[in-house]
N, C-alpha and C positions, 0 to 999 in steps of 0.2 A: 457593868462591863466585864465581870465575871469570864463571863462565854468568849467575849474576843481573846482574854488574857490566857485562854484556857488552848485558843484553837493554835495548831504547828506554825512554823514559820512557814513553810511552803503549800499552806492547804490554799485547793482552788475553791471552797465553799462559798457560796452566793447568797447574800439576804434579800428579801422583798420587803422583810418588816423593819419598822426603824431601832435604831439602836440609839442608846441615851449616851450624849457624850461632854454635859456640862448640867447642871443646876437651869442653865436657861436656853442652852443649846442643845440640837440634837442632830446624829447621820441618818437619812433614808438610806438604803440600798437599793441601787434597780439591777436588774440581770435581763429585762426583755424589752419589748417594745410593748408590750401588753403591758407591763407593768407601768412603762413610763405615761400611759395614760391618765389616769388618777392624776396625776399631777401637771399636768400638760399646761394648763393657765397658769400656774403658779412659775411654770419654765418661761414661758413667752412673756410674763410680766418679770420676770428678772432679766431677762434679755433683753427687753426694752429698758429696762432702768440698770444695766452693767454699762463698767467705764468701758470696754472696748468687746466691740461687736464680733461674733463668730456666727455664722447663720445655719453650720456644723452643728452645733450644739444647743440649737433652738430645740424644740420639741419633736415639730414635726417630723426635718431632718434627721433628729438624734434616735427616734423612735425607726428610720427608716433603715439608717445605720444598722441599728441592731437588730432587724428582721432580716438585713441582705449582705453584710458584709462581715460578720465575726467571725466567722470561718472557723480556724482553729483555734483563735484566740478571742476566748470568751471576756467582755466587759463589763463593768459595772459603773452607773453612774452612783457616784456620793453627792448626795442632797443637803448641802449642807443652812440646817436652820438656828434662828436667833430669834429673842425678844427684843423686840421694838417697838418702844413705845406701846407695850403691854401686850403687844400682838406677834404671834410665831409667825415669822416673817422667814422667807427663804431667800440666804445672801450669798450664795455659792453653787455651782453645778462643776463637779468635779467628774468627767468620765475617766475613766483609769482604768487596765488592766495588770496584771502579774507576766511577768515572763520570767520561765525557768530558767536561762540562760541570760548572762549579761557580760558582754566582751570575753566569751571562753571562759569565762567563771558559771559554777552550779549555783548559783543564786537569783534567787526571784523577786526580782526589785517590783516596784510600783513603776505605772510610765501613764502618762495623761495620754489616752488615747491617740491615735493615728491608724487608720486604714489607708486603702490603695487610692482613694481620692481625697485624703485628706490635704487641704493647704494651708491649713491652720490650726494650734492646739488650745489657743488659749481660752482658760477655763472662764465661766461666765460669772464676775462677781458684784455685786450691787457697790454703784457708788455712795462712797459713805463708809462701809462696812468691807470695802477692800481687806483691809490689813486684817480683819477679826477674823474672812471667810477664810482664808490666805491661812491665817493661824489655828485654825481651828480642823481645817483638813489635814494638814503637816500632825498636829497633835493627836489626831482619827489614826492618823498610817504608825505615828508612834507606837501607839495602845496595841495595833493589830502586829506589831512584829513591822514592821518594813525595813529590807534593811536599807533603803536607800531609793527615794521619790526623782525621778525624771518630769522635765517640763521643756518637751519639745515644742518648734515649729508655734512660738509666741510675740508678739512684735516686742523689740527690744525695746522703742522707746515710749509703749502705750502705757496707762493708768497701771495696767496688771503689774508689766514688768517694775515698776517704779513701786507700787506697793510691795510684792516680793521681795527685791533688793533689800526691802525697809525694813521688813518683816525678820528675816535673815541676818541681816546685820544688831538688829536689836534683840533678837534670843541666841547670837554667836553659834547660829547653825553651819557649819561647813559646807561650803557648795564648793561647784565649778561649772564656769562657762563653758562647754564641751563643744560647742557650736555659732557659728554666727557665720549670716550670709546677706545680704543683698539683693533683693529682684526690684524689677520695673516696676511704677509709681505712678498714679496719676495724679496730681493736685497744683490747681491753678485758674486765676481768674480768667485767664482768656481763653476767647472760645477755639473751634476746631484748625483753620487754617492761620489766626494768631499766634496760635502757641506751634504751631510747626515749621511758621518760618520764624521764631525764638527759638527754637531748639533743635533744628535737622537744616543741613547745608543747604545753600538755595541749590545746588547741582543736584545732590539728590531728591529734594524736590521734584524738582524737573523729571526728573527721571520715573519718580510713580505718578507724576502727572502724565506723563508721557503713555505710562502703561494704562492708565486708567482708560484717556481718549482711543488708546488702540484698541481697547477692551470693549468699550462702548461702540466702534465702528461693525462690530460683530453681531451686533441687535439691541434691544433697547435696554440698557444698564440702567439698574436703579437701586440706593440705598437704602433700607427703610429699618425703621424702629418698631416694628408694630406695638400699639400700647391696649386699647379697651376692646379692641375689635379682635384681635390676637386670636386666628384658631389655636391652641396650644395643641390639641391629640395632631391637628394636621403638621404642626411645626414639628412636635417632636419624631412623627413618622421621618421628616425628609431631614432633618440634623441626625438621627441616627442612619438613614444611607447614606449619605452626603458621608460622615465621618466612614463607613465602612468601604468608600470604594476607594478608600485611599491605601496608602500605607502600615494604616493600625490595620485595616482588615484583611490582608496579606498578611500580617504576622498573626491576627486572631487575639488583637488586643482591645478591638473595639469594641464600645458595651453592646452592640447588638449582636456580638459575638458571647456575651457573657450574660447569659438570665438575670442572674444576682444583680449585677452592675444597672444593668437597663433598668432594671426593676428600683434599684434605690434613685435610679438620676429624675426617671418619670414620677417617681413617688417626691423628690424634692422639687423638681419643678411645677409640679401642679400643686402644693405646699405652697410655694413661694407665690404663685403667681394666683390663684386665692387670696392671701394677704397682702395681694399688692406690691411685692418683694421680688418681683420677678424681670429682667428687663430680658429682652430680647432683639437682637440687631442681626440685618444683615445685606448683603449685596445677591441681586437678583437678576439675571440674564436671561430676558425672555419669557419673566414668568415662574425660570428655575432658580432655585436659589445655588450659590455660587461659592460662597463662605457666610457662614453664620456661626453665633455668636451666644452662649449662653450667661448670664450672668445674674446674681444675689445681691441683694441689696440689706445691707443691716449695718446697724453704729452709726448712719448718716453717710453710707458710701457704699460703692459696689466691688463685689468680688468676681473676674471676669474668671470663671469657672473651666467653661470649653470650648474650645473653639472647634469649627467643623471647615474644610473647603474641598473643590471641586482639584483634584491634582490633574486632571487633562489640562486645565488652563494656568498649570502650576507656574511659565512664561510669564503670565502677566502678575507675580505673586498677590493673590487675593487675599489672603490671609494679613500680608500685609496691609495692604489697602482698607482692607476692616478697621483696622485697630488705629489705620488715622481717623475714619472716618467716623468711628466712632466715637471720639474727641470730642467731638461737638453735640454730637446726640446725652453725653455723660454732663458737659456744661449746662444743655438746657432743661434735665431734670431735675425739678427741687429737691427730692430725694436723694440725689446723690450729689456729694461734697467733694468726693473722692473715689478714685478705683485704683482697687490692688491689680496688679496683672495674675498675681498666683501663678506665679512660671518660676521655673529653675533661676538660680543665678546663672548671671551671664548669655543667657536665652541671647543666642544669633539674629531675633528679628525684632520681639518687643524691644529689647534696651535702645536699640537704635531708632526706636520713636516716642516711648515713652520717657519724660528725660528725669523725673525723679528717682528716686530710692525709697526702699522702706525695708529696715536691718530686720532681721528673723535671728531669735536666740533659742538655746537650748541649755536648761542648767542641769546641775545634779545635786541632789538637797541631800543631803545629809540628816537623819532620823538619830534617833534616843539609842538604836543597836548597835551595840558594842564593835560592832564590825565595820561600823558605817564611815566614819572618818578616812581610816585608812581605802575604803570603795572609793568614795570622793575622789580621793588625789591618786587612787590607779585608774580611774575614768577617764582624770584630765592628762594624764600619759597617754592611754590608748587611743584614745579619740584624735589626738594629734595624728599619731601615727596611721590610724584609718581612713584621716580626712585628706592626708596624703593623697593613699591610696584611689579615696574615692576621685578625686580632683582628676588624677591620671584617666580611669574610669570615664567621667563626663565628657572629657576632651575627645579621647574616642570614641564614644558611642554619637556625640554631634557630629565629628567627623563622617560618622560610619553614614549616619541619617539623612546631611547632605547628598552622601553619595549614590544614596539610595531611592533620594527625591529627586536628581537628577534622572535616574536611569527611569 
C-alpha cells in the first residue's frame, strides 16, 4: 500500500490494476467501461446474490454509465474482494467519485456515485458479507487519504443501510444523516383495481374512470404489457418521441435531445430486456401509443424508471391512468414483488396513487483524516440549511410545471 500512502490528498489518479488491501482481501479499480468488462460476470453474480437490488450498478448498466454519462466528473468503481471458503470471491461494488468541492469547502471528499439519471446509490454487497464489504471499502478510503465518504440516495431500511448503521456504530466512525426523503411505493397482495379502491377515494376513482371511458370513446384504447414479443428498437423509437413532444422537448431535456443520454437509456434497456429484466407498459390509442412506461427489474422488484406521454391529450391525464393501470400488470409478474416509483418526494400524481413509502437516506462517514470529524458535523449544519432551501426550490419549480402543463 506503499503507492496509495504515498499519493496527495486531492489527486484525481485512476487505477485499472488491483491494489492489495488485506492478507485475504483486496480493491480493483475501474475508470472505464472497457475496463469493467473483465469483470462483468463476477458483477452480475454479485448482484444477483447482494441484499438490496440497484440495476444502476449491475454491469451492464454501470459499464453504460461510464461510457455516456461522466462528463466532468470522472468515476471509479472499487471492486471490493474476499476469501471465502478458499475462493477470491467479490462481496462489494463500490462506484465513487472525488469532488473538489464540498458545501463551499476546498475539499475532495469521496461520494458513492450519482449521475443525471440516477435513482438510487446503493452500493452492491453480498449477503453474508454485508458488514466485511461495508468495512473494508471505509478502511480502502482511509488508506487513500479520504477525508470524508458520502452514501447518497440508499434505502434507509434495506439490508445495506442496516449493515452500515452496524458497521459505524461498532468501529465509533462519526457519521451523519444529511438526508432522508420519501417517494411513492408499490407493495401489496392485491391486484390492480383492489388495491385502488383500498387506497384512492371512490370519487376520484370515478373520475379517472370517467377519463378513461371518454378517452376510449375517441378510438380503440388499449393497455398493454408487451412481454416475448416486445419490438424494443420499435418501442424505444416511439417512447423517445412520445417523451420529446412534450414538455422536456421544449426545454431540450429530453434524451432524444441529448446523444449521451439516449445512448446510455438504449444501451440499458436492451441490457435489461436481454436478461429478462426489462418490463415495458403502456396505453395505446389507435395503434399510437399514448403514455408509456419504462421499467428494471432487480432485488425481486421493479424500478419504474421513465415515463413518457402524449401532452395533447394531457385532459384526460394519461400518465396517470398508466401508473394505475399498471398495478395489476406489476401483481401478475412473478418477477416482481414490488416497485419503486423513483420520483421525487411528494411527486403531485404518483403519491396520490401509489399509497406506500419507501424512505431514501443519505449519510456522511467519517474516515481516519484528521479533519474528518469536525466535516461530519459541518455537513449535518449545512445540509439542514440547504434542504431548506432546496424544499423552497421543489415547491416552485412543481408549481411552475403545472403551469406549464396547463398552457
Amino acid at each position: 500500500m506503499s503507492e496509495l500512502k504515498r499519493r496527495p490528498l486531492f489527486s484525481d489518479t485512476l487505477h485499472r490494476s488491483p491494489v492489495k488491501a488485506s492478507g485475504d482481501a483486496d480493491v480493483t479499480l475501474l475508470d472505464s467501461a472497457e475496463a469493467v468488462a473483465p469483470y462483468a460476470a463476477a458483477l452480475d453474480e454479485l448482484a444477483a446474490n447482494a441484499t438490496d437490488g440497484n440495476p444502476l450498478f449491475e454491469a451492464a448498466t454501470l459499464a453504460a454509465a461510464l461510457a455516456h454519462l461522466q462528463a466532468g466528473s470522472p468515476a471509479t468503481v472499487a471492486l471490493i474482494w474476499s476469501n471465502l471458503g478458499g475462493k477470491r470471491t467479490l462481496i462489494g461494488a463500490f462506484p465513487y467519485r472525488a469532488r473538489r468541492f464540498y458545501l463551499g469547502l476546498p475539499v475532495s471528499i469521496w461520494t458513492i456515485w450519482t449521475h443525471i439519471h440516477s435513482f438510487l446509490a446503493t452500493p452492491l454487497v453480498r449477503t453474508g458479507s454485508e458488514k466485511e464489504a461495508i468495512q473494508r471499502f471505509l478502511s480502502f478510503a482511509d488508506r487513500a487519504g479520504a477525508p470524508l465518504v458520502r452514501f447518497p440516495l440508499f434505502q434507509a431500511d434495506g439490508a445495506f443501510g442496516a449493515a452500515l448503521t452496524e458497521v459505524l456504530a461498532e468501529r465509533g466512525r462519526p457519521f451523519a444523516e444529511t438526508g432522508r426523503h420519501e417517494r411513492a411505493f408499490l407493495k401489496s397482495d392485491l391486484d390492480g383495481e383492489a388495491y385502488l379502491a383500498a387506497h384512492m377515494r371512490k370519487k376520484k376513482r370515478k373520475e379517472y374512470n370517467r377519463l378513461w371511458n371518454r378517452l376510449a370513446e375517441t378510438g380503440d384504447l388499449k393497455f398493454e404489457t408487451p412481454g416475448a414479443e416486445l419490438d424494443l428498437g420499435t418501442w424505444l423509437e416511439s417512447f423517445l418521441e412520445l417523451e420529446r413532444s412534450g414538455w422536456k422537448g421544449k426545454r431540450g431535456t429530453a434524451l432524444a435531445e441529448r446523444q449521451n443520454e439516449r445512448d446510455f437509456f438504449e444501451t440499458m434497456c436492451r441490457d435489461a430486456h436481454a436478461a429478462n429484466k426489462f418490463h415495458a407498459a403502456q396505453i395505446v390509442l389507435d395503434g399510437k401509443p399514448l403514455a408509456m412506461l419504462a421499467s428494471f427489474i432487480a432485488g425481486g422488484g421493479a424500478f419504474s424508471f421513465k415515463i413518457a406521454y402524449g401532452e395533447d391529450f394531457a385532459r384526460y391525464s394519461p400518465g396517470a391512468l398508466l401508473m394505475m393501470k399498471v398495478i395489476g400488470a406489476f401483481h401478475d409478474d412473478p418477477r416482481i414483488g414490488w416497485a419503486d416509483s423513483c420520483a421525487v418526494p411528494n411527486h403531485p400524481m404518483i403519491d396520490h396513487i401509489w399509497a406506500e413509502r419507501r424512505a431514501i437516506s443519505e449519510f456522511d462517514v467519517a474516515t481516519s483524516h484528521p479533519l474528518s470529524p469536525s466535516l461530519v458535523a459541518y455537513s449535518s449544519r449545512m445540509t439542514r440549511v440547504a434542504e431548506k432551501g432546496w424544499a423552497l426550490a421543489r415547491t416552485l419549480y412543481h408549481r411552475l410545471r403545472k403551469e406549464v402543463e396547463r398552457d
